[in-house]
Structures are given as C-alpha cells and as structure tokens.
N, C-alpha and C positions, 0 to 999 in steps of 0.2 A: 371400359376403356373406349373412348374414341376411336372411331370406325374412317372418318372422311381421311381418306390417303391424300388428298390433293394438299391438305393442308399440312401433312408431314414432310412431302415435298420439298417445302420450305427450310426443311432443319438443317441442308447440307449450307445454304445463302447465310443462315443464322449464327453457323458455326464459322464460318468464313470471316466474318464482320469481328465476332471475338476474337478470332486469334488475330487478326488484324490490328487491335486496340491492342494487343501482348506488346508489341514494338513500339507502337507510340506513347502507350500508360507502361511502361519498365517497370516504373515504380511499384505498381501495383500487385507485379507477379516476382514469384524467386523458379528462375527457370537452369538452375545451376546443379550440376551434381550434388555440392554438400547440403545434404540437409540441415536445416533447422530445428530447433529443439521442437518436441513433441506437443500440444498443447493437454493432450491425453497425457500423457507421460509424466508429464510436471503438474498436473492435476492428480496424478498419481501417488505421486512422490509427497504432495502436501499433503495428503491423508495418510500418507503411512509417519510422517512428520508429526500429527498430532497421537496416533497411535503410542508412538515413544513418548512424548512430554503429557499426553493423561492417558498409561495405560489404564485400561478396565470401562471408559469412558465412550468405546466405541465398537470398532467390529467386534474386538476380543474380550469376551468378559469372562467371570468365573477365574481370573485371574489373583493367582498369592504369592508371597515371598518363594516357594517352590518351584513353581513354574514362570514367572516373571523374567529371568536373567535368561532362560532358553528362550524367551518369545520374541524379547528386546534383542538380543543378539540376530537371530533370525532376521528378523525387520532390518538392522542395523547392516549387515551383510546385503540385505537389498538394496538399499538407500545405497552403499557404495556403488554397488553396480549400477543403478540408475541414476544417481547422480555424477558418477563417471562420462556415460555415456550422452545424456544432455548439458550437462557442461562442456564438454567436448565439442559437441555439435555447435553451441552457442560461441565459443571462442573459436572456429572454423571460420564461422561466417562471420564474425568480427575482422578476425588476420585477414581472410583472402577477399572479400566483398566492399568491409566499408573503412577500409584504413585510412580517409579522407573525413571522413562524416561520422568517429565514434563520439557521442556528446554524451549519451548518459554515465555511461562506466565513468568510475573513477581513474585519472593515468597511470596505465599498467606500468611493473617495474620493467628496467631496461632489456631484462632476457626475453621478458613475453614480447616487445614491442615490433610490431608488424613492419615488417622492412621486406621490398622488394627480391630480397636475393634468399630470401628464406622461405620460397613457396610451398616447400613440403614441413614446416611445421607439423610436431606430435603432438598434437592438441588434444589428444588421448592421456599422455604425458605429464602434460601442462594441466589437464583437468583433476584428474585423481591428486596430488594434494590439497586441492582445495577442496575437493568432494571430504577427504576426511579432517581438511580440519573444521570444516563446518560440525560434521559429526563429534568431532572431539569438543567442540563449542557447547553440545545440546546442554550438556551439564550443568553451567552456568546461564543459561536461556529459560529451565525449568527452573533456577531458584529466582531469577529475575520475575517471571511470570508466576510465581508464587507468589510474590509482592504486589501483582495485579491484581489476583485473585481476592487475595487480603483488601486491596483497595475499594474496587468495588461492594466488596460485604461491608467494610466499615463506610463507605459513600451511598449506598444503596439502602435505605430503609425496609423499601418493599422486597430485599434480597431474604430467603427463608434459611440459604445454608449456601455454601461452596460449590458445594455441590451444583446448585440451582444454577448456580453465573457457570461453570464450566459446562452446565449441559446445554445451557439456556440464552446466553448473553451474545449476541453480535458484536460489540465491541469487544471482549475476550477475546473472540476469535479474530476480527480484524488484528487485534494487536499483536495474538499470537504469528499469524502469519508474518505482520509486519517485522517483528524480530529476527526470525529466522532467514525472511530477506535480506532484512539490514546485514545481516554477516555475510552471505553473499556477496552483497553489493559490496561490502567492506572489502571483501575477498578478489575485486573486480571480473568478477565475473556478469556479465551482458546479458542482456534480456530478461534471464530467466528471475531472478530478483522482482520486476515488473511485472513478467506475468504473474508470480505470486499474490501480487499488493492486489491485481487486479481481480483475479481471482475472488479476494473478501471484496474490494467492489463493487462488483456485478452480485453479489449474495448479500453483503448488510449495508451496500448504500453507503460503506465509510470509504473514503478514500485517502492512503498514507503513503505516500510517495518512502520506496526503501532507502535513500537516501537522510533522510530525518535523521533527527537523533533525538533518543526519549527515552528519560530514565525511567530507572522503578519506581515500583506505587503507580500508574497510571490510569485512570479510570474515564472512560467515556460511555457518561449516561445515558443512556436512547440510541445515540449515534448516527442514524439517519443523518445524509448530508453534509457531516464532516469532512473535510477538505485540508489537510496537512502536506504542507508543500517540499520540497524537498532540500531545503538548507535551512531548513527548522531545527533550531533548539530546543529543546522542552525537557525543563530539571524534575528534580522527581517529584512524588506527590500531587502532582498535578491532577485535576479533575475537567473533562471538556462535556458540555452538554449537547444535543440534537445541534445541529445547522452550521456549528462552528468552522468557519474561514481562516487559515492562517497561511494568506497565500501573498502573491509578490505587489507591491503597490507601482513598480513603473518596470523597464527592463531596458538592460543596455543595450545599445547598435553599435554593430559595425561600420566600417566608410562604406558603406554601400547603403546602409539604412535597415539592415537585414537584424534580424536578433542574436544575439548574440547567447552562441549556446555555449552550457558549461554547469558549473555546481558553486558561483560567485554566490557573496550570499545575499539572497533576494527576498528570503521568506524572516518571520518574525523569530523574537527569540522569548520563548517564557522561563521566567527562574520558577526556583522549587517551591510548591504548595499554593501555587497559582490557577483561580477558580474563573471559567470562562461561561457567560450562563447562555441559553439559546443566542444563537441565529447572531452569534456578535461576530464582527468582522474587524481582524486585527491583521494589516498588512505593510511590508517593507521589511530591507535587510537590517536597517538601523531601529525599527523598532522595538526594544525590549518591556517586557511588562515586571514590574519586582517582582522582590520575592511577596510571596502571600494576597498580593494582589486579588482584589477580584473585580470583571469585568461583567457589565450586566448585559441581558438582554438588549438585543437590536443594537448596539455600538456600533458604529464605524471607528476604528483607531487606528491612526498612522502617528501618530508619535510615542514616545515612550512615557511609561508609568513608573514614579518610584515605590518602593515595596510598602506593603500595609497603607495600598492604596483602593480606593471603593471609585469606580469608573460606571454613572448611569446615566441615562437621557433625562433630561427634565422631566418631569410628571406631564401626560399630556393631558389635555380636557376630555372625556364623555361626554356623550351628549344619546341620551333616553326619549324618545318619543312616543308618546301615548295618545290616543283618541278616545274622543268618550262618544256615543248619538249628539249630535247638535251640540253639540261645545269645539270650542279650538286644541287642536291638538296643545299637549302639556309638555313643556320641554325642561330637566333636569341637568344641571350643570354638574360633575363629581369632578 
C-alpha cells in the first residue's frame, strides 16, 4: 500500500468534486429512499428461471420423476418471493419517480396508473400477481422453447443431440431469457424485462429487445451480433444467422425535433419459415419479408419481400494476386 500521506490528503477535495456533480449530473444518481431492483437479485432470479424450464441441466442434477416436483416447487416458492419483491421495487420507482418519462413499459391498466394523489401506492400488492402469473405462464414457455430446441437440432447440422443446444447454444439461452421477458414486459412490468434481455447480451452478444414478438421453432445460428428491435414481428420457424439487424430505418419527432418514444412500430416484420443469412440488415416499421423468404448474406433491405422470395447481392468480382521472381504479378478475375 502507499505510504506518501500528503497525497491522501487530497481525498476529502476529491470527494467534494463528486458529490458536487450529484446535483448537477441527477440523472446519473438514484439518491431516493425506494430502492431499485437488485441487479444481483434478478440475476438471481434468471438462474433459478432456467433451473425450472431445464431441470437436471444445471446446479441440481441427479434429478427423477421422484424428487423433481419437491425441487421445482421449492424454486417455484422462491421465485415468488423474489419476484415479489423486485417487481415491486421496479413499479415503486416507476409510480413515484418517472410518471412523466415511462417509455419502455407498455401503458399500464387504469388502476396501476400513477396519479399524484395516490403516493403510498402498494406496489407490493400490485406486484405479486404478476410475480405469479408469470410463474403460472412457465408451463407454456417450456413447451414453446421445446420447439426451439427442436429447431435448432433440425437447423444445426453440426448439433450431436438436445442435449448439446441446451448445454451448449447461446442463442437457446438468449432466447430463453428472451421469453420469459417478453411475459413480463407483457405483464407491464418496468426495467426488470430489460435487465434480463441484457443480461444474455452482455454473455452471447445477442441482443432482443423483450418487447419483440417471436414465435416458436426459432433458431439463431451462431448469434454473435444479433440485434432484434423491439416492435419486431417474427412468425414461427424462422432461422437468423451471426450479424443479423432487424432494427428501425428512420424515427419519428416530436414539435420540438426530439424522438419520439414509445413501441410505434419501427422495427421489421418477418412471417413464418423466413431464413436471414449473415450480417443482412433488414430495417423499417413497413418492412415485411414473406413467408419462406430467404435473405442472403450482406443485404441492406428496407422494402418488403413477397413470400418464396430469394433476396442476394449481385455476385461480386475477386481478384487473386500472385508474383512469380522477375515476372509481372498474375492477376485472376472469378
């Protein structure tokens, strides 16, 4: 450890300066009684999430029809409680902080709706049914994500078994999570929806706005760099590969020239058994791609595709350069 005191000295002027930027940068800091949801806690919460939809796949194994319904119940009783209690948090600071500026949630119904003469809201309350009916939802999210599963094995060549995509796949898991968001978000509950998405994110590089809508069968090969915006359509069957873009092509303003936030629809719409190869970029609220479609590599697409349509760039030129001792380099056209 550093010894020179003179230069610790300095730490009360340092701390000074911070707290000073607290007033001026607001924005930056939550310096309010109600807390915020947990970023631990809902990191939490998504593992004990996949826990229930593949038991034996993770902390708990040595699991069988025996012991399965005490383990999942056990879980199931937590998730209540901590999904209680960060939902709650997350609707606190919605009603009493940003009743001016909520843009992502969907518009709550009229009992949740934050109105000035109702500051002690029970957001405790207001949280726990939707904590279970998420939970009542797992049911059909696992057979939905059964269809995933399936997709991928039958899209995936190189896939050996089920097995391999649920222990092994980053796009499973992005999508996984992504589901379980999407009911959330469906549910209008704030934040915590996002932190989830982002969560797979920052781990496989896919990115799915929980707002999306995406049917079953869905398979994303590779994944890396995937980018799914959030008033995206996508029917079932669909297959997206590494790079894919399906994001906004322009955005509306306000009279002031500001953006105009909301969940208008700004992102593309693919119908069912529509095949999108690397790094294509399909954007706009009006854009639709057919059904069965397939878009190739490197596309830029802002207009719409009718179905059992094949979407690729012209073939481009090569060109191979070779030298020999004292000869001119030899130049090959493909």
């Amino acid at each position: 450890m550093a010894t020179d005191v003179r230069l610790k000295e300095e730490l009360p002027a340092i701390t000074d300066q911070l707290v000073e930027t607290y007033t001026e940068c607001s924005r930056l800091n939550h310096l309010a009684h109600e807390p915020l949801p947990n970023r631990d806690a809902v990191a939490d919460i998504v593992a004990d999430l996949f826990e229930v939809l593949y038991p034996g796949y993770g902390k708990r194994q040595n699991l069988h029809i025996g012991n399965i319904g005490y383990y999942v119940g056990s879980l199931v009783d937590s998730l209540h409680d901590k999904l209680t209690t960060q939902i709650a948090r997350a609707l606190r600071h919605e009603l009493c902080h940003e009743r001016d500026s909520a843009v992502s949630a969907p518009v709550p119904e009229p009992w949740e709706s934050p109105s000035e003469d109702k500051p002690h809201t029970d957001c405790e309350k207001i949280a726990q049914p939707k904590a279970v009916e998420l939970l009542r939802r797992l049911a059909d999210v696992r057979k939905t994500l059964e269809l995933d599963v399936e997709a991928a094995f039958r899209g995936d060549p190189a896939a050996r078994s089920h097995h391999e995509i649920i222990f092994c796949y980053p796009g499973l898991e992005a999508i996984t999570i992504y589901r379980v968001a999407h009911e959330l978000y469906g549910l209008g509950v704030p934040f915590i929806p996002r932190m989830m998405t982002e969560f797979a994110h920052a781990k496989t590089g896919i990115d799915i706005h929980p707002g999306a809508t995406i049917g079953p069968g869905f398979f994303i090969d590779h994944g890396t760099g995937v980018v799914i915006g959030e008033t995206c359509h996508i029917g079932r069957g669909v297959k997206l590969y590494q790079g894919v873009t399906l994001g906004a092509l322009s955005f509306t303003k306000d009279d002031d020239g500001g953006l105009l936030h909301g969940n208008y629809k700004r992102h593309p719409t693919l119908e069912d058994g529509v095949i999108v190869y690397a790094n294509a970029t399909i954007l706009g609220g009006q854009t639709v791609v057919g059904t069965r479609a397939v878009v190739g590599s490197n596309v830029w697409l802002t207009e719409s595709v009718p179905p059992d349509t094949t979407v690729v760039l012209e073939k481009p030129k090569l060109r191979l350069k070779g030298a020999k001792p004292n000869t001119e380099p030899l130049t090959y056209e493909i």
